[in-house]
N, C-alpha and C positions, 0 to 999 in steps of 0.2 A: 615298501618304498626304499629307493637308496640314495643316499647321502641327503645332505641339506640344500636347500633352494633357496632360505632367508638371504644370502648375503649372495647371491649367484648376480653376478651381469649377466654375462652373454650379450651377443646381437639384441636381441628382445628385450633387454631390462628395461625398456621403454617400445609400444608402438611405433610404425615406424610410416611414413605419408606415403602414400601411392603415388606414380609418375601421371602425369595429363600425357602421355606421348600417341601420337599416329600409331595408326595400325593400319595396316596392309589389308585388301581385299580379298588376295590369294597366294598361294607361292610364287615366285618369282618363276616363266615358264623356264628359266637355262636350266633351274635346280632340278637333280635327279629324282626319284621318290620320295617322298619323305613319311616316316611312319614316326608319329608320336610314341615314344616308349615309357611316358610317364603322365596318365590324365586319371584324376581321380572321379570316380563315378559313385554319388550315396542317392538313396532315397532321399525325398521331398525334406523331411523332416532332421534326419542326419543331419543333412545337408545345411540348413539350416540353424544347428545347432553349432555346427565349425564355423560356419561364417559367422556369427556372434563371439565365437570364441576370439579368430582371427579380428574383428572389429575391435575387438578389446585389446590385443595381447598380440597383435602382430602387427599384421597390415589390414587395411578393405579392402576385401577380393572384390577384381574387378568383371566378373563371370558369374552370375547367380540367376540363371537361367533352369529351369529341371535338367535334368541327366539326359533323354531321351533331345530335346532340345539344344544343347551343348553337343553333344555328338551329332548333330546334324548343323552346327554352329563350323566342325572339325570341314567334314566333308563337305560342307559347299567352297570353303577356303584350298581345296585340293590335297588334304590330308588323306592318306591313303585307307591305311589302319592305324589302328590308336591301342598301346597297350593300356586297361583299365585297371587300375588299382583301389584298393579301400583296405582298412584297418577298424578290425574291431578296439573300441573303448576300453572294453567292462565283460566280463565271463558272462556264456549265454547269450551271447550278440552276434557271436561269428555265420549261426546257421541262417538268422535272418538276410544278413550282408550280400551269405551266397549266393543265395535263393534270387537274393536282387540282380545281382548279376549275372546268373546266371541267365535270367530271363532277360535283361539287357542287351545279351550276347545274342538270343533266338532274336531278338528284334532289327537287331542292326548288325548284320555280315560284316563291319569291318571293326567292329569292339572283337577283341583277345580278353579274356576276364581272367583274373586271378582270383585264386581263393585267398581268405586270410582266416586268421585265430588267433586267439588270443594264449602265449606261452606260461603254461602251467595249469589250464585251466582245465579242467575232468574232461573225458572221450577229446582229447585234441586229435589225435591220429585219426579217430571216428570224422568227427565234424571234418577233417581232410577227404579222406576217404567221401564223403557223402558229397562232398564238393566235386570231386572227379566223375564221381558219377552224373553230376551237371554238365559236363563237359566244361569245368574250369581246369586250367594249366596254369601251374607255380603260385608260390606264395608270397605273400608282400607282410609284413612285419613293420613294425614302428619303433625302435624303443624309448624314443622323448615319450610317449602318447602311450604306451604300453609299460613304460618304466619295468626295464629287464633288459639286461646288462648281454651282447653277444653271445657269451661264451658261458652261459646262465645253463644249469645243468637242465633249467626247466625247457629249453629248446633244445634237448638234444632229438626225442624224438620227431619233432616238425621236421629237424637235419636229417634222420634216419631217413624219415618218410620223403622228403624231397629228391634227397642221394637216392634211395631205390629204383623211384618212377621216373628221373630223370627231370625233375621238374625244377626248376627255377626257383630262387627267393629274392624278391628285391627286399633289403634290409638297409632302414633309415638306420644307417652306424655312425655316419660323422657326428661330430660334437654343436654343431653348429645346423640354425639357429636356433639357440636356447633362450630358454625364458624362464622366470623363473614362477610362471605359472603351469606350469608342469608340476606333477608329484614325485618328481624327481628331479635331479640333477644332471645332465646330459653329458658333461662333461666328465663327473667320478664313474659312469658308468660306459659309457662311449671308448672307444681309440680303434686306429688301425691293428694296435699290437693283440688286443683282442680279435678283430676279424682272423690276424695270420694266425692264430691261435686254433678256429674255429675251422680252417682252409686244413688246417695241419691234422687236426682232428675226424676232419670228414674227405678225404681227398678225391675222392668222385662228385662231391656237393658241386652244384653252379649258381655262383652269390653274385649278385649285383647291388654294390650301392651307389645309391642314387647322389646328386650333386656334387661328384665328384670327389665324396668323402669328406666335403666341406665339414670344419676347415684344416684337413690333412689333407690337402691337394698330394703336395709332392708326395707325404710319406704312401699315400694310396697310390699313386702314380707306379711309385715304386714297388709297390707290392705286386701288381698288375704285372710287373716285368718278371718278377720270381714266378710267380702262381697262375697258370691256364685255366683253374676256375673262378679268377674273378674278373667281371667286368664291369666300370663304372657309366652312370650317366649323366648328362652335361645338366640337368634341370635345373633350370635357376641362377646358376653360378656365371654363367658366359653372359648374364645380363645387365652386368655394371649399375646392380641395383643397389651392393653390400657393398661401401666404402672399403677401398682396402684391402677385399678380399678378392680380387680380381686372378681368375688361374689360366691366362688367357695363354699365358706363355709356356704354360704344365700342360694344358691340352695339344699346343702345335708343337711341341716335345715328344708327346707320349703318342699322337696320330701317326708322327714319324718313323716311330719303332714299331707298337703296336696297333695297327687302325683297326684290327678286328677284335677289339678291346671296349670300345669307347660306344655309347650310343647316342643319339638324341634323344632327348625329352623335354618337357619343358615345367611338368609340376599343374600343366590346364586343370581344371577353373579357378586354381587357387592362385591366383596372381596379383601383383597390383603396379602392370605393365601389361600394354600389349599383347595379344597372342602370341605374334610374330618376333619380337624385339629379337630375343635368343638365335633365332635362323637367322635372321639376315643378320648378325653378327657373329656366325658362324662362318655365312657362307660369305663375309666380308675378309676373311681371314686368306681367302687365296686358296686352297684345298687344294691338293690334287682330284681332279675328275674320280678316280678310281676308290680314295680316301672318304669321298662325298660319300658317294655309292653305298659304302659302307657304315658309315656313321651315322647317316641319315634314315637308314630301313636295310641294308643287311645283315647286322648285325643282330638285328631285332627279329629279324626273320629265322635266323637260325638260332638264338637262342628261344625264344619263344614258340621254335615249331611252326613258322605261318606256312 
């Protein structure tokens, strides 16, 4: 465990009310493709143990449909592909995860599956390895949920094994939303200056984190400008869910300079708004046509190999 959580706010130091708002039947047909780059896919039961968690300690997820169901939730709404993500708990968890996903993937052609593991835990490079041979690409990591700090010796090999094959890690890094129902502290263990640490360390690595780094928009922002291996995605943040923490102005900044940077995602099933809120408050933002293109599923495409 690291640092203390007794005396931690964060976002989370209290649950938080879901939105009642509209949702959209489909995409909007002007919008380009759109590929979700961040939907979390668990077994029946997983699945149900997070949403219990979030009932308590977050929000109520507004999505609690099975996996198989939710991904056909995606594609009747005009969701092209969908990158799927999951995070092992607890050591001894990761091979089952896989396995779900993998066979996730044989069911439905437009799920992309990531492997995960859990860092530090015995055969991690193994339990990777057996994941590829699933035919899963890149890894997704937690560390609120996995408590383990970026730049933790105990993930160098995941970074080894990721840098070699080329594969991708989406890594929940930002500091935000913390709770202090975590076994950890998010914030003593989180920061950008450890991702540039981690970037510097592995320089072929291709790191993504997700909601924009929340809540170091700008300094991830900027990092993004120094470093070609990192790219961030918009999940959550662009939804003027988090009082305050609005980065609306950091994304049509940073699309400017970099647009083959930035992804969409939205963080599906685990929401408590909307599927759609996130898009059409993207694509209310004016975009360049070209910017779209890329934000919305090129960018996903080519990091993720589609």
């Amino acid at each position: 465990m690291h640092g203390s959580v007794n005396e931690m706010e964060g976002l989370l130091a209290a649950p938080m009310a879901a939105l009642d708002d509209e949702e959209g039947a489909r995409i909007p047909p002007d919008l380009p493709e759109v590929i979700d780059a961040h939907v979390h896919l668990f077994s029946d039961g997983v699945a149900r143990a997070i949403q219990e968690w979030f009932d308590r300690h977050a929000w109520p997820i507004r999505y609690r449909q099975p996996a198989a169901a939710l991904t056909d939730f995606l594609h009747d709404r005009g969701i092209s592909r969908v990158i799927a993500l999951h995070y092992s708990h607890k050591p001894d968890m990761a091979r089952a995860l896989n396995r779900f996903m993998a066979e996730m993937c044989k069911r439905h052609p437009m799920i992309r599956g990531v492997a995960t593991v859990l860092p530090g835990e015995p055969e991690a490079t193994q339990i990777l390895e057996e994941a590829a041979q699933l035919g899963l690409f890149g890894v997704k990591l937690h560390c609120h949920v996995q408590c383990f700090a970026p730049d933790d010796p105990a993930v160098t090999p995941i970074y080894q094994f990721c840098a070699e094959r080329g594969w991708p890690i989406v890594i929940h890094a930002g500091r935000e939303p913390a709770s202090p129902a975590y076994k950890c502290n998010p914030h003593e263990i989180c920061s950008a200056d450890r991702i540039e640490s981690v970037l510097t360390a592995h320089p072929t690595l291709k790191l993504c984190v997700p909601h924009l780094g929340f809540d170091e928009h700008r300094r991830y922002a900027n990092l993004v400008m120094q470093c070609d291996q990192l790219w961030l995605d918009t999940s959550m943040v662009l939804a003027d869910f988090f009082a305050d923490h609005s980065p609306t102005q950091t994304v049509v900044d940073l699309v400017a300079k970099k647009p083959e940077r930035v992804l969409f995602g939205t963080d599906f099933p685990q929401l408590p708004f909307a599927w759609d809120r996130e898009l059409r408050r993207l694509a209310a933002l004016n975009l360049p046509r070209r910017v779209l293109e890329r934000v919305l599923a090129g960018n996903a495409r080519e990091l993720f190999a589609l």
